[in-house]
N, C-alpha and C positions, 0 to 999 in steps of 0.2 A: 413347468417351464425350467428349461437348463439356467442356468449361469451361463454360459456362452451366450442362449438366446435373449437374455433379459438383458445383458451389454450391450447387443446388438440393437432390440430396441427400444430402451431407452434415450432419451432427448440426450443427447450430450450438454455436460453441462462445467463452470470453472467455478471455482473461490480464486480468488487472488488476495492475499493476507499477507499483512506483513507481518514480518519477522519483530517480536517483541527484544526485549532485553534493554539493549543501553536508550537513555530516550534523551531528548531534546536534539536528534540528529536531522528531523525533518521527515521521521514517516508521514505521517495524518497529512503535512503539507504534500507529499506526494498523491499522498488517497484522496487528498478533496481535490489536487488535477487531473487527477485520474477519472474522479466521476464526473468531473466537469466537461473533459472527453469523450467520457462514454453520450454525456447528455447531448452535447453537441453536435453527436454524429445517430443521436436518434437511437439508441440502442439501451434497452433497460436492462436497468439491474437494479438489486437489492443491496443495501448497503445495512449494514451492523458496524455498533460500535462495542469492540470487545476489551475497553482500555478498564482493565481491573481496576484502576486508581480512584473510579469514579471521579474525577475532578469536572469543576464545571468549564473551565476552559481549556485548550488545547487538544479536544477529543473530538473524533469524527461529528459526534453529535452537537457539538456547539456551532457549525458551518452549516449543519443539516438537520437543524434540531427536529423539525417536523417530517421529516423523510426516513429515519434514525431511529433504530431499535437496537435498544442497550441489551446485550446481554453478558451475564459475567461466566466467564469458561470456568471459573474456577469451581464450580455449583455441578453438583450432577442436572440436576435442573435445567441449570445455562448450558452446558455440552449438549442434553437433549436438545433445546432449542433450536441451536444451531443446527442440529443437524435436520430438523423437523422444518429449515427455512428453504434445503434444499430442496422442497416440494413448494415452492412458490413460485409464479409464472415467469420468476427472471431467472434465463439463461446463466448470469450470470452475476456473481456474489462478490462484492467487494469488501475484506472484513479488515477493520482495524485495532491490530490489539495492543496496541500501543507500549508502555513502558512496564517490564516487567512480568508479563506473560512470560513464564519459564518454563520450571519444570513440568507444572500439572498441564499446562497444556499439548508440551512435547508427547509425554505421556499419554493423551488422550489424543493426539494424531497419533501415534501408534496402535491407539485399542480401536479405532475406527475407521480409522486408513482403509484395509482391505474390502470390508462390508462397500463402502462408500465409494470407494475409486470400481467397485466391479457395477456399480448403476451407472458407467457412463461418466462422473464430476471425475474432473481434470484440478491437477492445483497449482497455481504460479506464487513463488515466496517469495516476495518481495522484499530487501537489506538496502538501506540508506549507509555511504560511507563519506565519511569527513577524514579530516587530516587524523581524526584524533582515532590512535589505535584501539583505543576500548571499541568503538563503530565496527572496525574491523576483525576484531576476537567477539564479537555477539554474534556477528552471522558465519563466522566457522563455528562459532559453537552450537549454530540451528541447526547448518550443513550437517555437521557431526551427527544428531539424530534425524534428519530428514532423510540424508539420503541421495538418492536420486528416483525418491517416488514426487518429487516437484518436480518442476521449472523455477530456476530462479533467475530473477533480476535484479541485480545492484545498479542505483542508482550513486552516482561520485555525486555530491551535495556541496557545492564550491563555500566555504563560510565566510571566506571572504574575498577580494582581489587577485590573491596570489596564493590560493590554494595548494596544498601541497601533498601531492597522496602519493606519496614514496611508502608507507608503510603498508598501503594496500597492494601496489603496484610491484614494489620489488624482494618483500618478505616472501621467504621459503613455502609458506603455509598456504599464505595464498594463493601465490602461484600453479602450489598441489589444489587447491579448490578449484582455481580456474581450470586446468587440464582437465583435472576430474569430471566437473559437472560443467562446465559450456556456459556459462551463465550471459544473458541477455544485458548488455552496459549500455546502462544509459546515464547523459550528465543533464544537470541541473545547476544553472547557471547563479552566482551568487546576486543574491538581492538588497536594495537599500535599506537602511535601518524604521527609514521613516514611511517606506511601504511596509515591510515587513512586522512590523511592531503594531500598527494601530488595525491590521489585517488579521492580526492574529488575537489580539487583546478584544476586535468587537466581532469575532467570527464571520468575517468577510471574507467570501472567493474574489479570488483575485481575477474573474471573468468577472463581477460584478462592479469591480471600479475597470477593468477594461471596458468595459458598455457603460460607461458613466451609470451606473444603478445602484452607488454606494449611498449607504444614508450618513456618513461620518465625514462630517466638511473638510476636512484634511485630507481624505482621500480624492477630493474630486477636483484638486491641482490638475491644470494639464497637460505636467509633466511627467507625474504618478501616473496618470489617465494612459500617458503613451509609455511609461516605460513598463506597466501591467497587461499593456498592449503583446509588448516585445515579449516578455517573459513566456505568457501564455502562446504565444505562434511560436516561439523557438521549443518549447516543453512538449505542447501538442507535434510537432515536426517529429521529436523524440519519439512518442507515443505512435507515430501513423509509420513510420519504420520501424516498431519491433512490435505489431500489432498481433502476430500473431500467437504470442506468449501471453494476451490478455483477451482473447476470441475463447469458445467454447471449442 
């Protein structure tokens, strides 16, 4: 069989992964709404947790502990893995690689890129930006080796009230990325401390205290109840208009 005919048919298939480097920005909280989206609208996927740090909390795997196969990129081992998940019945792959995935992984999307992307897998990189400019020199310096063999998506991550992304918005650099690569903008509305903290401290989705299904008595205020409510319809809203940067 050609190369031309094995693209053709092959299932099409995505990853969607975020962009590692600067971390406490808010990827993983993107990836757990992400998959809470995908769940919602009935549509599987496989989810990986690639957060080298191993830590027990704030990694895809602490929201999805039982759903969640750890694997570390940094392992010749872990790169097989991954790439051995893209023969699993889900279309598509949501992978988190949290804080610090760098060089070896850049690297290893280059030794595998062409093989991978000629069966058909599509890729969307996903970059969280906050006010703070480190946010925004970690995903030009993904762009820098990715390319435009992705799609990418920056999420604005409001960290607090009155947000302020002048550094993303009207720096020279960026600017060049946006032209360059078109990238998909979506914002993420800031959240209260007193959701957001015991959400993250007892690996709660935050569709589970909107369904009242939180087991943590402070979540099930209902206040919290509706303002988790809002979060999720305004995020998901986000999600079902730039839908097709996360399809196969």
């Amino acid at each position: 069989m050609t190369q031309a005919a094995k693209t053709q048919t092959t299932p099409a298939k995505r990853v969607v992964f975020t962009m590692g480097g600067k971390g406490g920005v808010g990827k993983t909280g993107v990836m757990v709404a992400l998959a809470e989206w995908f769940a919602a609208n009935e549509i599987p996927v496989t989810l990986l947790d690639l957060d080298t740090e191993n830590k027990a909390r704030g990694s895809l795997k602490h929201f999805f502990n039982g759903s969640v196969t750890k694997v570390n990129i940094h392992t010749p081992a872990g790169l097989d893995a991954f790439v051995d998940h893209l023969d699993s019945g889900s279309e598509i792959i949501l992978a988190d690689m949290g804080a610090g995935a760098g060089q070896v992984a850049a690297d290893w999307f280059e030794s595998m890129y062409e093989d991978v992307a000629a069966t058909g897998v599509s890729f969307t990189a996903v970059g969280v930006v906050t006010p703070d400019p480190a946010s925004v020199e970690s995903i030009l310096a993904w762009a820098n080796r990715l390319q435009d063999r992705v799609e990418y998506v920056v999420v604005e991550n409001a960290t607090s009230t009155l947000s302020d992304f002048t550094y993303w918005k009207a720096t020279e650099q960026a600017k060049r990325f946006r032209e360059a690569f078109s990238p998909t903008v979506l914002q993420m509305e800031f959240r209260l401390a007193e959701l957001e903290n015991p959400v993250r401290q007892h690996g709660i989705k935050l569709g589970d205290v909107a369904d009242r299904k939180a087991s943590v008595d402070e979540l099930k205020r209902a206040s919290l109840v509706m303002r988790a409510q809002s979060y999720r319809r305004r995020l998901f809203s986000e999600f079902d208009r730039t839908k097709e940067v996360f399809l196969p």
